[in-house]
N, C-alpha and C positions, 0 to 999 in steps of 0.2 A: 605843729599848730600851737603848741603852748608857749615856745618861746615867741610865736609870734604874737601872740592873744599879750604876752608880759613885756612888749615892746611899744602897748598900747596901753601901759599905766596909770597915766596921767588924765588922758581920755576917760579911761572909768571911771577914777578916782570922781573928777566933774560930770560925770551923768551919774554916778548911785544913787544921789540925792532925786534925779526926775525919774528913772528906774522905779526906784522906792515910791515917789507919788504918785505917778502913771499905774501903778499895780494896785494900790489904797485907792484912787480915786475911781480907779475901774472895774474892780474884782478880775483884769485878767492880766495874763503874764504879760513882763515887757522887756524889751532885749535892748542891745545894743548891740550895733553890729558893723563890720569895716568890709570892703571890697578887697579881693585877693588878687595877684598879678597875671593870674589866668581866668579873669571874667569872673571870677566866684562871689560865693556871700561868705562872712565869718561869723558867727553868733561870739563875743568875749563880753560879755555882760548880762547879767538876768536877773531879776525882781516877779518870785512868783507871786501867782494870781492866788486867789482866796475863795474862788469858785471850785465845789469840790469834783466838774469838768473843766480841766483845764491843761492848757500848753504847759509840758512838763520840759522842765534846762534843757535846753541845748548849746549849751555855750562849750566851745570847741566843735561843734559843727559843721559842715562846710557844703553849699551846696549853691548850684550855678543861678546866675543873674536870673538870665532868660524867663520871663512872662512872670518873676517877682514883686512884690510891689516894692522890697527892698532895692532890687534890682533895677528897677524904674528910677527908684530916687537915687542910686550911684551914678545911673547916666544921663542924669537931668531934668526928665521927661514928668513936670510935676503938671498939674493944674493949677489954675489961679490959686486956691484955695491952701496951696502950700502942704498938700497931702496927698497921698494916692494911699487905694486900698487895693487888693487881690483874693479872691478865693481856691481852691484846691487847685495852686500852682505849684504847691510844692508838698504839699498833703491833699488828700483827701480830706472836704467837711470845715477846711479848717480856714478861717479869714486873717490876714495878715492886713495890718495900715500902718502905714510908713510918712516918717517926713525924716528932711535933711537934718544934719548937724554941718555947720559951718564954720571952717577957719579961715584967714585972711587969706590962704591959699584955693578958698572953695571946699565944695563937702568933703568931708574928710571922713560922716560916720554915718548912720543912720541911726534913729529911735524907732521901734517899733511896740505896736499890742499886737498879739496875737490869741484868738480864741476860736472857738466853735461858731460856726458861719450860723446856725439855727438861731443864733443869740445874737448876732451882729446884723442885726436888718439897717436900710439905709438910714435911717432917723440915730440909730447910736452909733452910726460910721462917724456921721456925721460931728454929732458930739464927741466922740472920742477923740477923733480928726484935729479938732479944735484944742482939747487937753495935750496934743501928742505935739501941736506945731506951738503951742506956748513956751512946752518944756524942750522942745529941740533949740527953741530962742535962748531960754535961757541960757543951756549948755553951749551954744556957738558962743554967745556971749562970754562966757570965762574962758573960753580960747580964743576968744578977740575976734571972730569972726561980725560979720554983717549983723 
């Protein structure tokens, strides 16, 4: 797992910075994340939350697509809105909201907040939604993507 998280170098290096402002401008944790060659998720980046509940590292990771909302955005299945969110599909309690990272080759990563589903009601999906698919812009952006 770790020489594959360090094969993704460059990737992080260009999301630390939205990492970093997704965590300041939300109070919760935020990941970065790659799809594995047997369906999986990879956590190799992370900017914790400042909420003193909250999504603790998980970067190395690994856990299957299926009903994630990471998982959704590795297989395309977004909404107009260029976001998708999921609650205890992978935890209990716990809200994930995901949007793409894109390269000229298509998504190559995801962005995610992850925090406590009691605090994420749809009004700060919403906004946060919005923070997560700016900064996924960005990031596709310096890897040239759309």
């Amino acid at each position: 797992i770790g020489a594959k998280a360090l094969s993704h170098d460059s990737l992080v290096t260009f999301a630390q910075p939205s990492l970093a402002e997704l965590a300041r401008a939300t109070g919760e944790s935020s990941y970065l994340c790659v799809g594995t060659p047997d369906q999986g998720v990879l956590y190799i980046a992370q900017a914790e939350g400042s909420y003193t509940i909250r999504h603790v590292s998980w970067v190395g990771h690994r856990f299957p697509q299926d009903g994630s909302a990471v998982g959704r955005v590795l297989r395309g299945t977004l909404p107009p809105e260029g976001f998708t969110a999921a609650t205890s599909t992978v935890e209990p309690e716990v809200m994930a909201i995901a949007a793409p990272v894109h390269a000229a080759t298509g998504i190559v990563a995801v962005l995610s907040v992850v925090g406590p589903a009691y605090r994420l009601d749809q009004a700060r999906v919403e906004e946060l939604g919005s923070l997560l698919t700016a900064e996924a812009e960005r990031v596709s952006t310096l890897l040239g993507g759309p």
